[in-house]
C-alpha positions in Angstrom: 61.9 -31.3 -200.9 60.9 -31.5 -204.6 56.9 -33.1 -203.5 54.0 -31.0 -203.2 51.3 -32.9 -200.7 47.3 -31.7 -201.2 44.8 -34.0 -199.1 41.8 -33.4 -200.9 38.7 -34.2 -198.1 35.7 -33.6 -200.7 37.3 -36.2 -203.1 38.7 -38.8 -199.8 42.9 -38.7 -202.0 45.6 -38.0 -200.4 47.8 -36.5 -203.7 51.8 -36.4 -203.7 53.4 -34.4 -206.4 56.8 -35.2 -206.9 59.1 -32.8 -209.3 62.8 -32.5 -210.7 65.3 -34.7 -209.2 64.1 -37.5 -206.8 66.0 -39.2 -204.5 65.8 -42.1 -201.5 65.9 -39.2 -199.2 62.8 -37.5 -200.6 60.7 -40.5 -201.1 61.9 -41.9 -197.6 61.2 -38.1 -195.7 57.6 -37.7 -197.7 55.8 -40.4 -195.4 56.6 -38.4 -192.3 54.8 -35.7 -194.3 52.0 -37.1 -195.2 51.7 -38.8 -191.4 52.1 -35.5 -189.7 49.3 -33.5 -191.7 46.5 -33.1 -189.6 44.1 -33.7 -192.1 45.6 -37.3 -193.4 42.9 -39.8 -193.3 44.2 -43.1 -193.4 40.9 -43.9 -195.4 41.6 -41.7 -198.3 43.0 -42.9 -201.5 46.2 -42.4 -202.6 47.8 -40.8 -205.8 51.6 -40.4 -206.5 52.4 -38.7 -209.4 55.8 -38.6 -210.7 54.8 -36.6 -214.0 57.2 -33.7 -213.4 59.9 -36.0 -212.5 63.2 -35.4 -213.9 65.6 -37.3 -213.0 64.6 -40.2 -210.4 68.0 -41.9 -208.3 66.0 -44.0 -206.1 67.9 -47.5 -205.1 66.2 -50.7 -204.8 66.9 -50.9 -201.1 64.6 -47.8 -201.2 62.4 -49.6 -202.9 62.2 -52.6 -200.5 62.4 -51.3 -197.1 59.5 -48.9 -198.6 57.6 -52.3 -199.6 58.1 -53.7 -196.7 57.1 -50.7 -194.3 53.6 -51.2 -193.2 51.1 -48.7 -195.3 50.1 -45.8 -193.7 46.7 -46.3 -195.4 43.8 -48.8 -194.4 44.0 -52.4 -196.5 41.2 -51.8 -199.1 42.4 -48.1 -200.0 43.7 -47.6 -203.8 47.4 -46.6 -204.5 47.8 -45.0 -208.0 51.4 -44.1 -209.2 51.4 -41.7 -212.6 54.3 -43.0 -214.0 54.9 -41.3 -217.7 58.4 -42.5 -218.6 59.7 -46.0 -219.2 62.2 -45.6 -216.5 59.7 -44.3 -214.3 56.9 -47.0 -215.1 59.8 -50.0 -214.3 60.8 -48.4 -210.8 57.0 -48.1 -209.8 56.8 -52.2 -211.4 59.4 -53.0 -209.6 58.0 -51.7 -206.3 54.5 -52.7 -207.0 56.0 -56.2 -207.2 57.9 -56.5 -204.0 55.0 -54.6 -202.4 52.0 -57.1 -203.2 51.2 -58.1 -199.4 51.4 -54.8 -197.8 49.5 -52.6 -200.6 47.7 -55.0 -202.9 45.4 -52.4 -203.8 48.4 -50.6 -205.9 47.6 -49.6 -209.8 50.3 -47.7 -212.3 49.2 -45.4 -214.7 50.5 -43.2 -217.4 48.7 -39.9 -216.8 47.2 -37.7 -214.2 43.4 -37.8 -215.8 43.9 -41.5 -216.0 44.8 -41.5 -212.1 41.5 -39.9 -211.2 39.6 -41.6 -213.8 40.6 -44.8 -211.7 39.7 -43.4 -208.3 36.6 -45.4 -206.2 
């Protein structure tokens, strides 16, 4: 799977790395990861960065049945997506839009340092 996952306990973030090709199956099969990692906390922050992202074939049914999944995360934690690329930053719009009710907390950045700049 082209994600790296790091849960970072002194800093409370949970931190995807996704790299290369990206598809539904990947983003789909990474929140089984992140719920079977003993040392999730469903109280940590949240950063998904899609810097090293290549090529991204992610459909908008993807999109909306992630949306509409419940979050694995409490209501009041942050979700940051590092979205570089223009194709990258309307997919991550486009989800951020349909997911407003189930993670309202959801900001979209450009860069890596900005995504931890923005962390509570």
């Amino acid at each position: 799977m082209p994600v790296v996952l790091k849960i970072d306990s002194r800093r409370k973030v949970v931190y995807s790395a996704f790299y290369g090709k990206i598809t539904d199956v990947e983003l789909l099969n990474h929140r089984s990861a992140i719920m079977s990692d003993p040392d999730f906390n469903p109280d940590y922050s949240e950063i998904v960065d899609f810097s090293a992202v290549t090529e991204a074939d992610i459909s908008n049914a993807t999109l909306a049945a992630m949306a509409s999944a419940p979050s694995l995360y409490s209501s009041s934690v942050v979700h940051i997506v590092v979205a570089p690329s223009a194709a990258l930053v309307q997919m991550v719009s486009k989800f951020k839009d349909l997911a407003l009710s189930s993670r309202p907390n959801l900001i979209l950045v450009h860069t890596r340092d900005e995504a931890y700049e923005r962390l509570p």
